[in-house]
Biopython code that builds the backbone (N, CA, C, O; Angstrom):
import numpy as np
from Bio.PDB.StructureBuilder import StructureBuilder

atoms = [
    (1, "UNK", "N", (-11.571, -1.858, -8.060)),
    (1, "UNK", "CA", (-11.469, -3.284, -8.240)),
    (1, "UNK", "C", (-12.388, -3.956, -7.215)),
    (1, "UNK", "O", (-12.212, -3.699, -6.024)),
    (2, "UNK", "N", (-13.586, -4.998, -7.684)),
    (2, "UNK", "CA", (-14.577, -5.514, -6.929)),
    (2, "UNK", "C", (-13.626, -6.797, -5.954)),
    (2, "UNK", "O", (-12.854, -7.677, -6.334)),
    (3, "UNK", "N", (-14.006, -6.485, -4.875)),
    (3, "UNK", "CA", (-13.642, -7.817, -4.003)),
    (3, "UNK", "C", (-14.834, -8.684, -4.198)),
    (3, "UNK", "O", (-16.002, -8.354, -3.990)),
    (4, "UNK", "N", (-14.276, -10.157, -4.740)),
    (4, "UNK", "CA", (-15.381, -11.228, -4.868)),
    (4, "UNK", "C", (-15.669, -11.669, -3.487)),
    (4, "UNK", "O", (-16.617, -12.448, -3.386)),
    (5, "UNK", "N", (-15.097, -11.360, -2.484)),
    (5, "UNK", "CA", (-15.560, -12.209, -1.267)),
    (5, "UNK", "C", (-16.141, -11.852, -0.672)),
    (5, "UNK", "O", (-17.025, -12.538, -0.158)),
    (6, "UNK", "N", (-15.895, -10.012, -0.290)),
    (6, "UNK", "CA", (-16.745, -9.157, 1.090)),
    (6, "UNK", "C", (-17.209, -8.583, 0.381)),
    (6, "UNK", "O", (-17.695, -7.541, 0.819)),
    (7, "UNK", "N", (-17.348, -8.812, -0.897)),
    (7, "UNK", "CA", (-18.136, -7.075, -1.683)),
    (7, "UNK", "C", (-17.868, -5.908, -1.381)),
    (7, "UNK", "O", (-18.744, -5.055, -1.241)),
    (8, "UNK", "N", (-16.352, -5.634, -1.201)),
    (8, "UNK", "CA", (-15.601, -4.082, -1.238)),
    (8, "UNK", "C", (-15.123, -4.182, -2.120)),
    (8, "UNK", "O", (-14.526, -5.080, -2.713)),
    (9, "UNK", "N", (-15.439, -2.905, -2.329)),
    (9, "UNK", "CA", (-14.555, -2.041, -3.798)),
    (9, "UNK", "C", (-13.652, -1.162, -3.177)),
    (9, "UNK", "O", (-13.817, -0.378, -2.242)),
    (10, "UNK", "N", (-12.274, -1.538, -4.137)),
    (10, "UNK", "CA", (-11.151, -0.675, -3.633)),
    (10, "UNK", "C", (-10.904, 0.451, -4.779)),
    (10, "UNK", "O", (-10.832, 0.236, -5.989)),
    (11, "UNK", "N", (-10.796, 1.648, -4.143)),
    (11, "UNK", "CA", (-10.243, 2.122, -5.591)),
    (11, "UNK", "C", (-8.597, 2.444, -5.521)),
    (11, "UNK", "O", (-8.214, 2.854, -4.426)),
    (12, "UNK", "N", (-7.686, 2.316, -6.467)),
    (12, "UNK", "CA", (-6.664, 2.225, -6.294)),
    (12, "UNK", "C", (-5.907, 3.786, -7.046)),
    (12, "UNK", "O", (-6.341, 4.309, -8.072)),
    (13, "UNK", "N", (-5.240, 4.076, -6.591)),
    (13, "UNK", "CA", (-4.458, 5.631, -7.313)),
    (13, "UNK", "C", (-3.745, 5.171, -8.456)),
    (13, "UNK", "O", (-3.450, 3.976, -8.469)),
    (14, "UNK", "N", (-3.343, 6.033, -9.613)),
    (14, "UNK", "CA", (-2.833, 5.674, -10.546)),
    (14, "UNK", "C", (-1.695, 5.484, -10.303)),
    (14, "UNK", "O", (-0.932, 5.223, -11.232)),
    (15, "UNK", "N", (-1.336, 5.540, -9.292)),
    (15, "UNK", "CA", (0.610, 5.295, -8.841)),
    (15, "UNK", "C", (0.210, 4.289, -7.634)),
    (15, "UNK", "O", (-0.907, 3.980, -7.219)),
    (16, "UNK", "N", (1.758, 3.803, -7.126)),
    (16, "UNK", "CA", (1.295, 2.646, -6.028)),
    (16, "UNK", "C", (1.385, 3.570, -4.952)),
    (16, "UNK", "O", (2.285, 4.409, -4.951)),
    (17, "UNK", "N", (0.359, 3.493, -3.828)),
    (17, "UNK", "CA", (0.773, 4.406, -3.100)),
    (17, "UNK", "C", (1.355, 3.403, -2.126)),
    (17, "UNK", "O", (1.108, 2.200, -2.043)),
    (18, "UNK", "N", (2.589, 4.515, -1.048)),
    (18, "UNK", "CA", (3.445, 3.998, -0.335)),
    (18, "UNK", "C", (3.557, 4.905, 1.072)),
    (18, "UNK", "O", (4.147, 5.983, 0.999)),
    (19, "UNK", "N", (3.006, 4.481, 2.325)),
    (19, "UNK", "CA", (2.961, 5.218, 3.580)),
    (19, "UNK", "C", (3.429, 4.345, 4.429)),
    (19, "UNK", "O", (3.294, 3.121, 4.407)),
    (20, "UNK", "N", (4.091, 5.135, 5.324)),
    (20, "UNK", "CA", (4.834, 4.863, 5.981)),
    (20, "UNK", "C", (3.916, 4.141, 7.551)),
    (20, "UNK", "O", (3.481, 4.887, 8.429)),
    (21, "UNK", "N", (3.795, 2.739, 7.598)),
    (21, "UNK", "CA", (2.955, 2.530, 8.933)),
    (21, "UNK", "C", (3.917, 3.191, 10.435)),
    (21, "UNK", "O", (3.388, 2.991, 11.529)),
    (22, "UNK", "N", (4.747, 3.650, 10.417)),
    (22, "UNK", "CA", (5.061, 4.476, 11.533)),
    (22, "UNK", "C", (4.763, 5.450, 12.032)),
    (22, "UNK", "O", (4.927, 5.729, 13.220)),
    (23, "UNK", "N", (3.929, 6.602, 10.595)),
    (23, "UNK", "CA", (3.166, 7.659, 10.778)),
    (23, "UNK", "C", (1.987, 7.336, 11.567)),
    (23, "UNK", "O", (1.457, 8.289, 12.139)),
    (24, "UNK", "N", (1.414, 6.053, 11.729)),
    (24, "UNK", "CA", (0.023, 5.869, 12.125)),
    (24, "UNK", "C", (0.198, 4.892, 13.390)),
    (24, "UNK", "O", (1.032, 3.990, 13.474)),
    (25, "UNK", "N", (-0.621, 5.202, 14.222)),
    (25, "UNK", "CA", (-0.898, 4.372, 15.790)),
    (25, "UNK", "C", (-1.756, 3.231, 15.187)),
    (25, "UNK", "O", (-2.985, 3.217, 15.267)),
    (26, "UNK", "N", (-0.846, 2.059, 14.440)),
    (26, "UNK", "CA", (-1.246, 0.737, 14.039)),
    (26, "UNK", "C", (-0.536, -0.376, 14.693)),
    (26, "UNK", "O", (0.578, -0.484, 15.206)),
    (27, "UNK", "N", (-1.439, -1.096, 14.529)),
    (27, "UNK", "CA", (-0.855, -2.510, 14.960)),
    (27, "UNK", "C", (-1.019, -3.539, 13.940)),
    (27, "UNK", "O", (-0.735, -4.634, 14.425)),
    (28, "UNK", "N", (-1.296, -3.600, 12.963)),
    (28, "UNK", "CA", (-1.624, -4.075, 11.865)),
    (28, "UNK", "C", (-1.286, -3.255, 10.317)),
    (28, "UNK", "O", (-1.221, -2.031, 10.430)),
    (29, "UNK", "N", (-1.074, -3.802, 8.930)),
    (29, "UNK", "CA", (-1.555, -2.879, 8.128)),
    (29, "UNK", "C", (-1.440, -4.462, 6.813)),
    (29, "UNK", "O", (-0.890, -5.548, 6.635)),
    (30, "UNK", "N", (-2.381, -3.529, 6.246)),
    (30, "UNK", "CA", (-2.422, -4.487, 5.029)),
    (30, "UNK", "C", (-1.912, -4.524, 3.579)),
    (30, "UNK", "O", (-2.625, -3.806, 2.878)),
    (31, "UNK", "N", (-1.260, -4.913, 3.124)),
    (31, "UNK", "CA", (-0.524, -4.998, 2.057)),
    (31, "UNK", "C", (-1.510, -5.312, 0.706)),
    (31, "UNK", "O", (-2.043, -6.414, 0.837)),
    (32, "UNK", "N", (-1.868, -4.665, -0.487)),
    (32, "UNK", "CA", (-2.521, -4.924, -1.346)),
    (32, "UNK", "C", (-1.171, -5.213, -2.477)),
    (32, "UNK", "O", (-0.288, -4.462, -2.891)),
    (33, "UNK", "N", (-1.558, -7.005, -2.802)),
    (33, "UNK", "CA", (-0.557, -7.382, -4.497)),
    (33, "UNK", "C", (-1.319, -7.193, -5.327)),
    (33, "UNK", "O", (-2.481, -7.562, -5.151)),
    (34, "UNK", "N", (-0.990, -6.646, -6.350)),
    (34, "UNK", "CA", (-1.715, -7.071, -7.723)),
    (34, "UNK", "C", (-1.498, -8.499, -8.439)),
    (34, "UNK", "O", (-1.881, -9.666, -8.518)),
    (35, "UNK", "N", (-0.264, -7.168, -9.070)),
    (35, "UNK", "CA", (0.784, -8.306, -10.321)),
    (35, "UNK", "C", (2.259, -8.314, -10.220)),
    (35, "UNK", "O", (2.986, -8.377, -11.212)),
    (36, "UNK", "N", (2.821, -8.227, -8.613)),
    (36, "UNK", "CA", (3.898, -8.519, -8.101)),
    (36, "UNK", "C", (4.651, -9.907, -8.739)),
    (36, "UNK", "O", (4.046, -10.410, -9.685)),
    (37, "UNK", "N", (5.566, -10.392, -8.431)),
    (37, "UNK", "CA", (6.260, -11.674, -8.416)),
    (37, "UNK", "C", (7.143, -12.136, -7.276)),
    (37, "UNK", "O", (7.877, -11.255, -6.829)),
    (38, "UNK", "N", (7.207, -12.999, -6.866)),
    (38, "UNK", "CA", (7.672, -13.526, -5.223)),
    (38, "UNK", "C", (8.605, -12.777, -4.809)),
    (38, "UNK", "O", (8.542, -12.488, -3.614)),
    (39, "UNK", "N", (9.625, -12.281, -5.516)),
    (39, "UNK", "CA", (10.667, -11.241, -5.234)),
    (39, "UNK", "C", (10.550, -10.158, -4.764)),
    (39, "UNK", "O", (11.170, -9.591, -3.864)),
    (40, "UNK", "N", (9.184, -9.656, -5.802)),
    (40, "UNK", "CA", (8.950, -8.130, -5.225)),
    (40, "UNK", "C", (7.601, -8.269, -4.332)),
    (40, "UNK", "O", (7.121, -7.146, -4.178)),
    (41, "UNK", "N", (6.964, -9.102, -3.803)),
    (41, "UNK", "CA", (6.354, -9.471, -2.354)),
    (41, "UNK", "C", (7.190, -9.337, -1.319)),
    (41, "UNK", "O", (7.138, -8.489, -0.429)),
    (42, "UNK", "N", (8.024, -10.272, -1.476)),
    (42, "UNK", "CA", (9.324, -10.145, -0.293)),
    (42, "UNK", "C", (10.096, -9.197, -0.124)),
    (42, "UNK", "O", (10.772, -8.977, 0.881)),
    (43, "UNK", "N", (10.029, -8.424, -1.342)),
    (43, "UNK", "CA", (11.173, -6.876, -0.669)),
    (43, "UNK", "C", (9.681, -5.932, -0.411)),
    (43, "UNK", "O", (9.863, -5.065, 0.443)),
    (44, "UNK", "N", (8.535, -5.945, -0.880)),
    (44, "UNK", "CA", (7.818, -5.208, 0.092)),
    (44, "UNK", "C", (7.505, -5.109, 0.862)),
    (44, "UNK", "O", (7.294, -4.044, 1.443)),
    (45, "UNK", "N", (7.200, -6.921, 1.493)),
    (45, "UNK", "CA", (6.842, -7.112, 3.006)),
    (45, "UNK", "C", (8.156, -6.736, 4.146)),
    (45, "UNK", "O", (7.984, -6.713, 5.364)),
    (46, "UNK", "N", (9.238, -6.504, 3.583)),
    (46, "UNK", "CA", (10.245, -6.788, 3.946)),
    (46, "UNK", "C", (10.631, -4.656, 4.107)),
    (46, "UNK", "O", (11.330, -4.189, 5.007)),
    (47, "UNK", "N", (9.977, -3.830, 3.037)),
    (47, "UNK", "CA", (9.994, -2.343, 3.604)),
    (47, "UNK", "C", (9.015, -2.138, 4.417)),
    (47, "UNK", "O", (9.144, -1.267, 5.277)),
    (48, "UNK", "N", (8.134, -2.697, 4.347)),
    (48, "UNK", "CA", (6.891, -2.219, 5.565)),
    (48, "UNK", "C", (7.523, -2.519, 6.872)),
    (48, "UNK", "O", (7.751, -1.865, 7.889)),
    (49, "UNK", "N", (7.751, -3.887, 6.438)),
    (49, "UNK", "CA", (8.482, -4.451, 8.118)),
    (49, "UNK", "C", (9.339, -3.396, 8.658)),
    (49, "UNK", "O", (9.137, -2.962, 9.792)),
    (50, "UNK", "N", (10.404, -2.901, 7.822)),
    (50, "UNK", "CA", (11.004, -1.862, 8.575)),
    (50, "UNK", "C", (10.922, -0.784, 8.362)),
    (50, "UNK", "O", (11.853, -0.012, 8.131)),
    (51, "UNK", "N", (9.565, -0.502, 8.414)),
    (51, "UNK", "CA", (9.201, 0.930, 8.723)),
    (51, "UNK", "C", (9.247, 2.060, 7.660)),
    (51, "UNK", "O", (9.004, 3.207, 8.035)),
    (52, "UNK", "N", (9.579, 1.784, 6.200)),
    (52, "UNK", "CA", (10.163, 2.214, 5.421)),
    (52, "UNK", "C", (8.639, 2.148, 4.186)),
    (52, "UNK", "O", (7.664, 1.397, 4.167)),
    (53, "UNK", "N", (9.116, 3.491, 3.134)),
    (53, "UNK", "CA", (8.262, 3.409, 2.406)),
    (53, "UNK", "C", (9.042, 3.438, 0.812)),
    (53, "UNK", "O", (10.217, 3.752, 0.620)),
    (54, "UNK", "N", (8.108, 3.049, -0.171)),
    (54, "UNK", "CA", (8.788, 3.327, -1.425)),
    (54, "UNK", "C", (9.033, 4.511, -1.877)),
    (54, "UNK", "O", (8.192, 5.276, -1.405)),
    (55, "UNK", "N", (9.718, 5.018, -2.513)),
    (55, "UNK", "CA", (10.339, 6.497, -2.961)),
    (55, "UNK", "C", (10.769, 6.104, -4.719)),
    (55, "UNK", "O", (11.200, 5.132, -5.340)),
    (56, "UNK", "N", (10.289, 7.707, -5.046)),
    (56, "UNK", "CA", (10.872, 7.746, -6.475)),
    (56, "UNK", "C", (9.233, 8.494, -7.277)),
    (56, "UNK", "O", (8.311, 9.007, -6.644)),
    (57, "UNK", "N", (9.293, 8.372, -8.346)),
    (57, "UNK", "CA", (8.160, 9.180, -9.541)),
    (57, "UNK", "C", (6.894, 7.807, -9.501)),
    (57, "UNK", "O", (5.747, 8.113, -9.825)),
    (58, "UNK", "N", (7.160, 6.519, -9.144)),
    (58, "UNK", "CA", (6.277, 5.989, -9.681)),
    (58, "UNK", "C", (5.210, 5.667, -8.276)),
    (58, "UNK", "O", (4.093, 5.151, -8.225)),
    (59, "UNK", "N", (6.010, 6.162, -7.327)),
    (59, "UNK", "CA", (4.838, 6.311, -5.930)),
    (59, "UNK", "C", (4.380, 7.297, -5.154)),
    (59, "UNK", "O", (5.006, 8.350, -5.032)),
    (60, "UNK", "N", (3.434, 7.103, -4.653)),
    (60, "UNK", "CA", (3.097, 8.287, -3.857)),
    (60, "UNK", "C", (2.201, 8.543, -2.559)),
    (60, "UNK", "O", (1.002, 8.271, -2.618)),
    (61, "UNK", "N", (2.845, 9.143, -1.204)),
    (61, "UNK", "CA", (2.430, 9.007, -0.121)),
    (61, "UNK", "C", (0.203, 9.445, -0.229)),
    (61, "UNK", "O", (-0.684, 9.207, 0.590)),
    (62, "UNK", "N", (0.166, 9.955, -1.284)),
    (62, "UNK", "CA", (-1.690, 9.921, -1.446)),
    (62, "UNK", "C", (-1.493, 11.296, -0.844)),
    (62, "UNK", "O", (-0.485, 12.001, -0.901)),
    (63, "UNK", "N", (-2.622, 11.532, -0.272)),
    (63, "UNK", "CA", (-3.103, 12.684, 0.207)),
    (63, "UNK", "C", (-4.028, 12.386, 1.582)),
    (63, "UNK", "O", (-5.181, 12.014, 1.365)),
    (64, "UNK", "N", (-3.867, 12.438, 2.106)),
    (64, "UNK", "CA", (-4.411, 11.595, 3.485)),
    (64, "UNK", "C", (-5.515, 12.478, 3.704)),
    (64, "UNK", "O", (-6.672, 12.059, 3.676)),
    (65, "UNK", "N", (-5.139, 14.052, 3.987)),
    (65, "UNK", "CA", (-6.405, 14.802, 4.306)),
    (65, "UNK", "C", (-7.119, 15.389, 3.716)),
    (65, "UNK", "O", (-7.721, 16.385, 4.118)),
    (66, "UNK", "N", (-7.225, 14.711, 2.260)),
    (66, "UNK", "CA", (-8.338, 14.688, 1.241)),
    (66, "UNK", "C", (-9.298, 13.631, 1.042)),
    (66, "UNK", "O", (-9.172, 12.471, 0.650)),
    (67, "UNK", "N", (-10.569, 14.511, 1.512)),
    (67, "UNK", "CA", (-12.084, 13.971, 1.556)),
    (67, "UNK", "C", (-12.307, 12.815, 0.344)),
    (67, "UNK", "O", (-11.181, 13.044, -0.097)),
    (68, "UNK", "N", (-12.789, 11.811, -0.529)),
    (68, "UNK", "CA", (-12.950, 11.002, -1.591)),
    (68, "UNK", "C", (-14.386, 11.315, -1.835)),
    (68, "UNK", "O", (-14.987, 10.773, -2.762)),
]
sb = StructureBuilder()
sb.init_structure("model")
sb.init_model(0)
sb.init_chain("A")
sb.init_seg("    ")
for serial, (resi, resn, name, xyz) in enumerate(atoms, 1):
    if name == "N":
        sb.init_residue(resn, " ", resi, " ")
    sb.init_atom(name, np.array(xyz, "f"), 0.0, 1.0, " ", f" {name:<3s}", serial, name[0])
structure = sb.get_structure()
């Protein structure tokens, strides 16, 4: 998906992926919406906040130490 502003392209996994920012020495992390609705913004900002990731078939932690 083309970013109109900085000219990055994201590519996105066919599932949402969901990692845990506690695994990583961050101070920041960024949240990508698609086609959320205010509800499910707020319960996501609201698992990141605590440290927590999504679980179940339709997500997936990615593969971190695979090259792209």
């Amino acid at each position: 998906m083309p970013d109109n502003i900085q000219t990055v392209t994201t590519v996105f996994n066919s599932k949402i992926t969901s990692i845990c920012p506690q695994d990583f020495a961050v101070d920041y992390a960024r949240i990508d919406i698609l086609n959320e609705n205010i509800a499910e913004i707020n319960n996501i900002i609201q698992i990141v906040k605590d440290g927590k990731r999504f679980e179940g078939k339709n997500y997936t932690n990615a593969n971190l130490n695979r090259n792209i």
